[in-house]
N, C-alpha and C positions, 0 to 999 in steps of 0.2 A: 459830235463825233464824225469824224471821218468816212467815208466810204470808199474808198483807196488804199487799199493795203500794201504794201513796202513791196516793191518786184525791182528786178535785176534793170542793169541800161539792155543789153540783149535782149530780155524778156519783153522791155517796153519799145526798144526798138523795132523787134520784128512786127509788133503790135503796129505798128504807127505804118510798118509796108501794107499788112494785110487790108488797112483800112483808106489806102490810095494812096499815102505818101510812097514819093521813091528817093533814093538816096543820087542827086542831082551833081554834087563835087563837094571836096574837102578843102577844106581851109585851114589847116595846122592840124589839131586834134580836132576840131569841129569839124560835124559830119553836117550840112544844108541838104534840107529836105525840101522838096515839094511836092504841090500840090495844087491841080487847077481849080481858079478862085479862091487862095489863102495865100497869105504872105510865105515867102520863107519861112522856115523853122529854123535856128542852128542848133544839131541837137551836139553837145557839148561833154555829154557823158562816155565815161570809159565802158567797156563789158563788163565787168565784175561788181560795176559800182554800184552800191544799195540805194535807190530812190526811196524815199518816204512821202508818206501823204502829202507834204505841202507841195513837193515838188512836181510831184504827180499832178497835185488842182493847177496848178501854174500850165504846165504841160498841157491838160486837156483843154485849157482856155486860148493857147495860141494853135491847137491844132484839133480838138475834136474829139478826140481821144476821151473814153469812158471806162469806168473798171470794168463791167461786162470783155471790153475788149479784150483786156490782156489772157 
């Protein structure tokens, strides 16, 4: 089971500021995140849009990101 519970792109958005990303420039709908010493991120989600667990494990593994966080 999971340990990542379904939250918002807004919800996991601001998550991913508080924890040293900054919102760097946009490329269409893709928002590019960074962060010193990690790749880009493209974070690709709308606000409203429901993340679930998988998407979430994905997420934490190119940025860092923990459920604690959100």
């Amino acid at each position: 089971m999971s340990s990542w519970p379904s939250a918002k792109a807004r919800r996991v958005f601001a998550a991913l500021n508080r924890i040293g990303w900054h919102h760097d420039r946009t490329v269409g709908s893709h928002k590019i995140l960074k962060k010193p010493g990690w790749a880009d991120y493209p974070f690709s989600f709308h606000d409203s849009e429901e993340l679930g667990s998988a998407i979430l494990a994905k997420i934490e593994k190119r940025t860092g990101l923990k459920p604690e966080d959100l």
